[in-house]
C-alpha positions in Angstrom: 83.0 96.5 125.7 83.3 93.6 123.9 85.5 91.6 121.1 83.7 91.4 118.1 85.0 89.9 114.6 85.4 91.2 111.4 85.8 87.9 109.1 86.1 87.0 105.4 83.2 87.6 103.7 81.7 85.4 101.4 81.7 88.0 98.1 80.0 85.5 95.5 78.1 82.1 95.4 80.5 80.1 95.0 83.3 81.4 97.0 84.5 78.9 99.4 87.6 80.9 100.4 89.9 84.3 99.5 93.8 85.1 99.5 94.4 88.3 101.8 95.8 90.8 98.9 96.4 94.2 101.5 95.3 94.8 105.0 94.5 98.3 105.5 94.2 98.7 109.3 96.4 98.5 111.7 96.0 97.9 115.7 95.1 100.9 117.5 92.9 102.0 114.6 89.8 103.8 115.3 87.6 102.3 112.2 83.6 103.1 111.4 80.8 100.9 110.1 81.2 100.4 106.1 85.2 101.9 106.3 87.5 99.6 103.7 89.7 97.0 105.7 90.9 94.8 103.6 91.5 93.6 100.0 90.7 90.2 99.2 91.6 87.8 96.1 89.1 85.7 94.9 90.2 84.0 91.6 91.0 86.8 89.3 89.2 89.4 91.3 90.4 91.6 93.5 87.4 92.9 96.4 87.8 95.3 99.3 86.3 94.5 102.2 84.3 96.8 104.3 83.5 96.4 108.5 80.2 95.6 109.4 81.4 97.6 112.8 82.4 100.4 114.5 85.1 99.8 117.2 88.8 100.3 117.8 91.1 97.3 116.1 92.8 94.6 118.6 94.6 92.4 117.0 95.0 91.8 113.3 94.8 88.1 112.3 95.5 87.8 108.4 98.2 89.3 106.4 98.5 89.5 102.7 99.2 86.0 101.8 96.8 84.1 103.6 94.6 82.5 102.0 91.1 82.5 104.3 87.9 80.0 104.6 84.5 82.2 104.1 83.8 83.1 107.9 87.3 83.1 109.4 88.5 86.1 111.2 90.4 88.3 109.7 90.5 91.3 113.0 89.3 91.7 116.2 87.7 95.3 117.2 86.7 96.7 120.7 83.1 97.3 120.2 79.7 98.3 122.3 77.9 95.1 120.6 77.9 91.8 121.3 80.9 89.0 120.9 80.6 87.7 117.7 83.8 85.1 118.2 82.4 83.7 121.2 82.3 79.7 120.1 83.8 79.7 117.0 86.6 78.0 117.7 85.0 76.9 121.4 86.4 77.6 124.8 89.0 76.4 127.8 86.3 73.7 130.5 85.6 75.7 133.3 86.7 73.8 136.3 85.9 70.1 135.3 87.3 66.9 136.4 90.4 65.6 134.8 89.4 63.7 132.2 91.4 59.6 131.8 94.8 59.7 130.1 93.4 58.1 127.1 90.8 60.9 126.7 92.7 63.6 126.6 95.4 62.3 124.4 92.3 61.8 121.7 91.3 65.4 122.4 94.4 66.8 121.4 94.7 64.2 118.6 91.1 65.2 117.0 92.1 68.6 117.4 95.3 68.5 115.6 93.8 65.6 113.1 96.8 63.7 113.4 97.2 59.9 114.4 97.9 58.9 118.2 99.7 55.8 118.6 98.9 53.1 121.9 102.8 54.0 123.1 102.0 57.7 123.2 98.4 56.5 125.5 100.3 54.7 127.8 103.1 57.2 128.6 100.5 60.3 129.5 100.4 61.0 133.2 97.3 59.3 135.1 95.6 62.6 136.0 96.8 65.4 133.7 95.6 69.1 132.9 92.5 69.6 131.3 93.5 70.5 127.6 93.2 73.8 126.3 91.8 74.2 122.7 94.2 74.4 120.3 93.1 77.7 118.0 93.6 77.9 114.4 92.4 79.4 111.4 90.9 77.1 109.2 93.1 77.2 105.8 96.2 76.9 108.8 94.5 73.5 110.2 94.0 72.5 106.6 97.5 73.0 105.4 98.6 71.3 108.5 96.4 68.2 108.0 97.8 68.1 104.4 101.4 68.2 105.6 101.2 66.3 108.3 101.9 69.1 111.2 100.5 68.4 114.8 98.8 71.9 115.8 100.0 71.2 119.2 103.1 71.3 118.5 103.1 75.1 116.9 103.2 78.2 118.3 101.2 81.0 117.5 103.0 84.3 117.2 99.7 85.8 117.3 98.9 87.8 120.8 95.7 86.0 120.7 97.0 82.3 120.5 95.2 81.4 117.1 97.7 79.7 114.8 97.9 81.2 111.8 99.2 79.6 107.9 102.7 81.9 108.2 103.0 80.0 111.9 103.2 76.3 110.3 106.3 77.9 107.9 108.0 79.1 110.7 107.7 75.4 112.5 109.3 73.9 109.3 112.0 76.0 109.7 110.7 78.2 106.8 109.5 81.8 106.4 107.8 81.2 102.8 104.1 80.2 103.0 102.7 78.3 100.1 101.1 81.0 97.7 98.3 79.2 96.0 98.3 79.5 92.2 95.8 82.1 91.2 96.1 81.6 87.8 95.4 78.0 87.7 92.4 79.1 89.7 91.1 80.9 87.7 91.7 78.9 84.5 89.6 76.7 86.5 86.8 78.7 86.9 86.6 79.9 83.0 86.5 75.8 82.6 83.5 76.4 84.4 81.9 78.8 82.9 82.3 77.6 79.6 80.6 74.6 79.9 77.3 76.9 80.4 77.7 77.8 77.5 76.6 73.8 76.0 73.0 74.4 77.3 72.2 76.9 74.6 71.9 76.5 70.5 73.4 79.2 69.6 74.6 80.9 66.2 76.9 83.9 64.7 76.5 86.3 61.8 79.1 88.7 60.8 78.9 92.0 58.7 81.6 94.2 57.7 80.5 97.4 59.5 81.5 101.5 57.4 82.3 103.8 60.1 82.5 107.2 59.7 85.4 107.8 61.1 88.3 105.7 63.5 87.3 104.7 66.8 89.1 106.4 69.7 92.6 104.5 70.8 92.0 104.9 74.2 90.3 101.4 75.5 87.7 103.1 78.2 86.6 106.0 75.7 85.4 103.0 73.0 84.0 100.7 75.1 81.8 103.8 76.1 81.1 104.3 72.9 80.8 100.6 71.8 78.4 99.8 74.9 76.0 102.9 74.1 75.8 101.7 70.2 74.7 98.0 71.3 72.5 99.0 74.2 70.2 101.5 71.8 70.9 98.1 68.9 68.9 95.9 71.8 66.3 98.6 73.2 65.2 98.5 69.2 65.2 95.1 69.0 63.7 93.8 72.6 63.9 90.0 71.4 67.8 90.4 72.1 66.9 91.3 75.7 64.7 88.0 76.2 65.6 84.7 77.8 64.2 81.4 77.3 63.5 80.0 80.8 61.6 76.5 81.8 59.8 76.5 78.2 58.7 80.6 78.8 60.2 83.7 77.2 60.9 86.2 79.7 62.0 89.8 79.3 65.2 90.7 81.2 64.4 93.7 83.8 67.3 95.5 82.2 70.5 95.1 79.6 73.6 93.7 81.6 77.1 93.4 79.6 79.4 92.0 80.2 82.7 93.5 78.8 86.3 92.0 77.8 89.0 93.7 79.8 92.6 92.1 80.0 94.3 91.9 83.5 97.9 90.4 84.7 95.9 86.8 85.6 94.6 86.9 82.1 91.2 88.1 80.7 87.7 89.1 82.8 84.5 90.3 81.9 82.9 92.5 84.6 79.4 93.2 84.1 78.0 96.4 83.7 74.2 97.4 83.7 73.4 99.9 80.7 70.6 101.7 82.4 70.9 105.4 82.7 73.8 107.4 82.4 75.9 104.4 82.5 78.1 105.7 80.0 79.5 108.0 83.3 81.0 105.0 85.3 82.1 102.6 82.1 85.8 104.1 82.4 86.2 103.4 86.4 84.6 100.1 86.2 87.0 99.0 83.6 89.9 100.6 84.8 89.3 98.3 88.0 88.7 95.6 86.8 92.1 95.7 84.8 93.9 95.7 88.2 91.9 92.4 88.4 89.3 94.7 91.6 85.5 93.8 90.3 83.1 94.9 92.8 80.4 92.4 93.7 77.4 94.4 92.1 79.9 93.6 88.7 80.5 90.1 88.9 77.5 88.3 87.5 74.1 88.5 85.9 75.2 89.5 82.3 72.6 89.2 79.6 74.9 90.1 76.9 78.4 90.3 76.1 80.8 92.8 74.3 84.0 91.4 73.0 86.3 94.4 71.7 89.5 93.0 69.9 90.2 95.9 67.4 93.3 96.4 69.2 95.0 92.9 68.2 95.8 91.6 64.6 92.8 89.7 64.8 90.1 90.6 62.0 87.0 88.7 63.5 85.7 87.2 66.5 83.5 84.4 67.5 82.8 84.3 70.9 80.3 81.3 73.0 77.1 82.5 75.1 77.6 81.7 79.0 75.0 81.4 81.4 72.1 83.7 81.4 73.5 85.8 78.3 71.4 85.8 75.0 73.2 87.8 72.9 77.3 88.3 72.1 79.0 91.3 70.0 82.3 90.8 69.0 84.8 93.3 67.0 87.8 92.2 65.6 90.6 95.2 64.2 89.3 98.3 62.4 90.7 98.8 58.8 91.2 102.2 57.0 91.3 102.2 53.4 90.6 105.4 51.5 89.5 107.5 54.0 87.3 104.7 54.8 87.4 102.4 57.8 85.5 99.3 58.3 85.2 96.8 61.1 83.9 93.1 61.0 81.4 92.6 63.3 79.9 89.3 64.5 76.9 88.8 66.8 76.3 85.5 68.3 72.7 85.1 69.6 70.4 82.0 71.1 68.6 80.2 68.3 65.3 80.2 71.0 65.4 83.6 70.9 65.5 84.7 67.8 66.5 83.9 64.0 69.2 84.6 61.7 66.9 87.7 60.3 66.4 88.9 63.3 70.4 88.7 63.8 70.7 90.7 60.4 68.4 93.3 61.5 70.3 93.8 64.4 73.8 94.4 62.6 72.3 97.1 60.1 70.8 98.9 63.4 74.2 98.3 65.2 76.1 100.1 62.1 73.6 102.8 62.4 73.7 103.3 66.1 77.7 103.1 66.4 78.1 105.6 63.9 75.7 108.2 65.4 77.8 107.7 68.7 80.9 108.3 66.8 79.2 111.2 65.2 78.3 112.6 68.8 
């Protein structure tokens, strides 16, 4: 048997670290290859975490809360493979000989990152114990560098020894960690993202659309409906489904959109491929993501974008092309006058793609297309 460690994963290309949302196993757990462990925060996302091994659960090392470098361990199982832990965070010398005082006061001193003053050198026995490591998860020795703790002076509650974020709270005399800001975060990342959006000349047209009759009140229902109208609007007009890369046109292998959904941390897009019978999974996807949980085959590589604000007062909508997307539709609030109900609609698309005719044709086919949805 050996120890083997399930750690944070690293769930996108640019995460550098995740907030432990829910733990859900518990020591003494028998768990299987590919069973849910964890749920991990990442910006405005929520992802479960799977094991990448069978094995019974030793010691659990995060709790909800901590917020987790990419490749930290989060548990320890008993498995039949190899030790994956051995030399992360290195291991106690094997029968070496004492090392000078001044040595191994700078041992401990590098390890804990803090400053070591002459007076401190001079007053360490000649011929002390060889140090052991000091273990730590990494966003612990971080918050400990930042306020100034000395590692070596904490102690891990943790059967294993490895010093752990709600450990440094404790040793100020405090049971309340820092909870890092997701909101901010994620603010951040939009910031991001926008600027993307910069790199492409793009443009809007708007047409008020005639529907044949409301669109359904329930959100998931009509952005089923919404998503089928503008993927059949795209397969009839292919150029929408085109990007302009490195001075070439190249044809997207399929239709990705990515779809407004509001959450608690504000407003995300997960992205959702309109091949098949995608219309079947819209309404779990969605429903997901607005308890801010995207899975990782939903977080990137939109071609398009569907913006649905017929539910606010908000009469039309002009939204900005990120990334690899090429073309936008945007709704703003359906109106019903006579037994009639219209609904502006506004398509943003890249100027290298296509032109404003092209854009025109495109609304008329959208019109068409939404109302034979409606229709059934």
């Amino acid at each position: 048997m050996a120890s083997t460690a399930i750690v944070m994963p690293k769930m996108s290309m640019t995460m550098t670290e995740g907030e432990v949302v829910e733990i859900l196993i518990a020591v003494g757990d028998e768990i299987t290859s590919g069973q849910l462990v964890a749920v991990v925060g990442t910006d405005k996302t929520d992802m479960e975490v799977e094991s990448d091994h069978a094995g019974k659960v030793l010691e659990v090392l995060a709790k909800p809360g901590d917020v987790l470098e990419v490749g930290a361990p989060m548990f320890m199982l008993e498995t039949q493979g190899e030790d994956l832990l051995a030399g992360l965070f290195g291991s106690a010398p094997e029968a070496v000989e004492p090392a000078p005082a001044a040595t191994e006061v700078s041992t401990v001193a590098a390890s804990s990152q803090a400053p070591v003053e002459e007076s401190v050198i001079s007053e360490v026995p000649a011929v002390p114990e060889p140090a052991k490591p000091i273990l730590a998860m990494p966003g612990a020795r971080r918050q400990a560098r930042d306020q100034g703790i000395d590692l070596a002076n904490v102690q891990a509650a943790s059967p294993s020894g490895v010093i752990k974020q709600s450990d440094l709270a404790v040793s100020r005399g405090s049971a309340q960690a820092i909870e890092p800001n997701r909101e901010l975060k994620a603010r951040a990342l939009i910031a991001k993202v926008v600027a993307t959006s910069l790199e492409i000349p793009q443009f809007s047209l708007s047409k008020k659309v005639s529907i044949s009759k409301p669109l359904p009140k329930d959100f998931e229902t009509r952005a089923s409906l919404l998503l089928q109208a503008w993927q059949k609007t795209i397969a009839a007009s292919p150029k929408l489904n085109t990007r302009f890369v490195d001075g070439s046109f190249v044809s997207n292998s399929e239709v990705r959109a990515a779809y407004l959904v509001e959450t608690s941390l504000g407003f995300v897009s997960p992205v959702i491929s309109l091949a098949g019978d995608f219309a079947i999974t819209v309404g779990s996807i969605l429903a997901a993501a607005s308890t801010n949980k995207i899975s990782l085959e939903n977080l990137s590589g939109a071609t398009t974008s569907v913006t649905d604000l017929s539910e606010f007062d908000v009469l039309q909508a002009n939204t900005l092309l990120f990334g690899s997307q090429t073309s936008g539709l945007n709704l703003g609030k359906a109106l019903e006058q006579e037994q009639a109900v219209t609904i502006d609609v506004t398509i943003v698309l890249d100027h290298r793609i296509v032109d404003p005719g092209d854009g025109a044709r495109a609304l008329g086919l959208f019109e068409k297309f939404l109302n034979e949805v409606l229709d059934g």
